[in-house]
N, C-alpha and C positions, 0 to 999 in steps of 0.2 A: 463587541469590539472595544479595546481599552484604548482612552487618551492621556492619562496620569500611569497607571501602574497597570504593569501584563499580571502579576501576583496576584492582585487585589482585584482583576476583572475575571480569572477563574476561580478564586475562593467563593466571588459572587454567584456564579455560572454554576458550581458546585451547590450552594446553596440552594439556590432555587430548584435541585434535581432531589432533595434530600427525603422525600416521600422515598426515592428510590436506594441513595447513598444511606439514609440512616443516619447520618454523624455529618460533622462539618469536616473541610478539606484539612490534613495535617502534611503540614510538611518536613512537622520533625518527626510524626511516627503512622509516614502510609501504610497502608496494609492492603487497599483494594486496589487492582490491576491498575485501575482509572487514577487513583492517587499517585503512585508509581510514575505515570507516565506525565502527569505534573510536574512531580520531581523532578524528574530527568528533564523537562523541558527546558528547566530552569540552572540546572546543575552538568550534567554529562554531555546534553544535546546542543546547550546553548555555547556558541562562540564555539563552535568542533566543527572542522574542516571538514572531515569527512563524514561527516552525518549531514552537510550543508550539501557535497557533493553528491552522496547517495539518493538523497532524495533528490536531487535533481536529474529528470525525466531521461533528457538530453546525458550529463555529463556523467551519471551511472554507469554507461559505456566504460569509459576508464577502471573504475572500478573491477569490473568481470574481465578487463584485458589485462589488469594488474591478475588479479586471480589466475588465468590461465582459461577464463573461461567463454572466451569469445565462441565457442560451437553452440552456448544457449541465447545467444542475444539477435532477436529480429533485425529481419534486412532494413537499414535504413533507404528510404528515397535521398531524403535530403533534409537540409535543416536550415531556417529563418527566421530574421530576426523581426519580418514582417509582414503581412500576410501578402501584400503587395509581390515581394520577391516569388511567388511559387507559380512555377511554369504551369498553367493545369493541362497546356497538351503533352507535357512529357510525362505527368503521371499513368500510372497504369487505368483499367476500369477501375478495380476495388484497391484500397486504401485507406492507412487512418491516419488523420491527423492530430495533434495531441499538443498544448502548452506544457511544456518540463514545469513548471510550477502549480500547488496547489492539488483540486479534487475535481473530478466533473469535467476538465474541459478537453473533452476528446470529441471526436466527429467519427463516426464511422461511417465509411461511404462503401456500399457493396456494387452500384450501380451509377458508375461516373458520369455519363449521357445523363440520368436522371436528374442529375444535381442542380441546383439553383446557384449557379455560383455568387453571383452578386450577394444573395441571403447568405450563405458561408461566409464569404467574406464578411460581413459584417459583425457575425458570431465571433467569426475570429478575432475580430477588433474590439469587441466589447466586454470577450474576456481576456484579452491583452490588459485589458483599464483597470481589471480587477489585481492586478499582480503588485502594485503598489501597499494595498492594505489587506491583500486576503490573509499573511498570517498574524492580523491582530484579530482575527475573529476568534480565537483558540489559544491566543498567545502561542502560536508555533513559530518560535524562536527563529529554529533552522532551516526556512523556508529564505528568512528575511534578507540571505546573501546572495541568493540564486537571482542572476541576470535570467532576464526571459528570452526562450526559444522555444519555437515553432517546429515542430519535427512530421515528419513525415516519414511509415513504417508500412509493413507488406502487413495486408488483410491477413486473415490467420483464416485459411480454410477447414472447414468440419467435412467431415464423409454427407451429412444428412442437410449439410449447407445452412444449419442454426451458426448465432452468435455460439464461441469457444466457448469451455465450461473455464471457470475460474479456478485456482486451486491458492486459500490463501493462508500458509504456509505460518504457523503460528511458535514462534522463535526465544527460547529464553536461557540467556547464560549463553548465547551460542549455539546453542543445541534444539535442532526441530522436533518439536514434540505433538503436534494436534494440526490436522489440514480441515480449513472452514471449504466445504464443495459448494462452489454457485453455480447453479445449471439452471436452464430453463429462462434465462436472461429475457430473451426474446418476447416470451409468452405472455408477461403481464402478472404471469404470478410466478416469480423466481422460488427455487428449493435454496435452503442453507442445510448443511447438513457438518458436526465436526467428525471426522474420524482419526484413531490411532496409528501409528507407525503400521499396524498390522491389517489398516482398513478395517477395523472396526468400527461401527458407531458408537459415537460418543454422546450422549445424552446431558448436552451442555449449554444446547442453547433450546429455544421453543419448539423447534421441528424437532430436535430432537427427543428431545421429552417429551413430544406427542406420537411417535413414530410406535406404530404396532410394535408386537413381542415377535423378535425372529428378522427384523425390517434389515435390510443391506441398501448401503450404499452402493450404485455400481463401478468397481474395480477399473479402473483404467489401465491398460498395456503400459507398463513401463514405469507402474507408480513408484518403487520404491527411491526412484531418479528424483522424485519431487524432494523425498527426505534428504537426501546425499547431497542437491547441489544447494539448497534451504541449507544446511549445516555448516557450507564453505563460503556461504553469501552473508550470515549471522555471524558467522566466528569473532569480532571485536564488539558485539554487543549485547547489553544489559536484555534486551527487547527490539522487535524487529519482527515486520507479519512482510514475510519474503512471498509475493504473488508472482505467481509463476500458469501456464500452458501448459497443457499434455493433448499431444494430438500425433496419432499413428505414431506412437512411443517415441514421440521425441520432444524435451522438455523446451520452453522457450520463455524465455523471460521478462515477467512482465515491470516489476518494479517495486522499491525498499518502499513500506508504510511503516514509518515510526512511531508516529499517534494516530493509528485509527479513532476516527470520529473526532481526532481532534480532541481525545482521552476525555470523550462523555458519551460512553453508553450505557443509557439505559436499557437499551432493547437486549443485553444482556444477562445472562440469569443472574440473579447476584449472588449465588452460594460459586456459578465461575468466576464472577469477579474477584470472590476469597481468593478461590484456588490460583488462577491466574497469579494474583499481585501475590502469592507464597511462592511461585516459582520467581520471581524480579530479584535477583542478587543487585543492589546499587551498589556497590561495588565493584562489580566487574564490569571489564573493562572503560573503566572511569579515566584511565593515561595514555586510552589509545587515540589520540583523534589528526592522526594524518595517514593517508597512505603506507607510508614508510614504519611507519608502528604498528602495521596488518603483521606482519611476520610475524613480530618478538611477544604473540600472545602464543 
């Protein structure tokens, strides 16, 4: 967490991971994914409207209604600006609730009768307290303008009635090129898995690289929708991991991660970390940052 400088407390951050990095942080000449997304923190991401907007949980809606693409966005219940405000007789049995700001702060309730409300609420309020300093932990800039809200969202049901698989949507220049598969959420031991436009595995991160000769990801109905609306949800940016649903072939959207991890992973291979930060144009779209400048890319 920085109190003098956001630069100078992930050069640090960087330092300390460099068994893994290799080199110290450059911000005149990044080359690994994680550098890149430094960069941009500091440069593209920061003080840009619509990167403030996008990641916000909540007002991302606008965005996919500017797009055209309100048929992928979850039913909302409602939304608050306090945990106090939410009716819990009018919610359904299953339901999630979710802070628009930040990582982690989601509830997923499958079984409403079951719930402790009192202990919810409290959750709710104590990650409320964190929305003041949560993006000095990362120096994530474009968190820092997002008013906190409370939303409330339709459970996502599976045929086999597990938590949805993830699908997260790995974006550069605009253009979707690699989907990380998270399944198995539930179980305690989740799979990661990256594959291709063609659903191929892609042997990029650990599982991958550990996965037998012949190993298949399995094909979701309706996958190539994950690339198509990942491509119209990226289009003004350098970078962007578009998390998205597929469930009985119909995609639904989950929400813009600008710096995953908070642009420090190491649990990444690092010969992807090359590759990744070789695919990062900083330059593109560097002049887009309001709504209104989505078009004229």
């Amino acid at each position: 967490m920085f109190d003098i400088s956001p630069k100078l407390s992930v050069q640090v951050k960087f330092l300390s991971l460099y068994r893994y990095y290799r080199k110290c942080l450059s911000f005149k000449n990044p080359i690994l994914l994680d550098e890149k997304i430094q960069w941009l923190k500091f440069n593209t991401y920061n003080n840009n409207s619509l990167v403030t907007l996008c990641a916000d949980k909540y007002r991302v809606r606008e965005y996919l209604i500017h797009l055209g693409l309100e048929e992928i966005l979850n039913e909302l219940y409602g939304s608050y600006d306090q945990p106090e405000e939410i009716d819990w007789e009018k919610l359904p049995q299953q339901f999630v609730l979710k802070w628009n700001f930040g990582k982690g702060h989601n509830l997923i309730c499958s079984d409403k009768s079951a719930s402790q409300i009192p202990e919810t609420m409290q959750l709710l309020r104590d990650w409320r307290k964190t929305h003041n300093h949560f993006y000095k932990h990362y120096a994530e800039l474009h968190y820092r303008g997002i008013q906190p809200k409370l939303i409330c969202e339709k459970y996502i049901e599976t045929e086999d009635g597990t938590l949805p698989v993830d699908y997260k949507v790995y974006c550069f220049n605009g253009e979707a090129r690699f989907v990380l598969v998270c399944g198995n959420r539930a179980s305690g031991k989740p799979s990661f898995y990256f594959v291709d436009e063609k659903w191929e595995l892609q042997r990029l991160n650990r599982s991958g690289k550990e996965a037998p000769e012949g190993f298949q990801v399995p094909k979701p109905e309706g996958y190539k929708q994950l690339f198509e609306y990942a491509n119209r949800l990226a289009k003004p940016f350098p970078f962007v991991r578009v998390d998205l649903y597929l469930e009985k072939g119909k995609v639904i959207f989950g929400e813009l991660t600008f710096t995953p991890a908070g642009g420090f992973d190491p649990n990444r291979l690092y010969k992807t970390n090359v590759l990744f930060g070789s695919m990062v144009d900083l330059d593109y779209g560097k002049n887009c940052r309001t709504l209104e400048e989505v078009e004229k890319i």
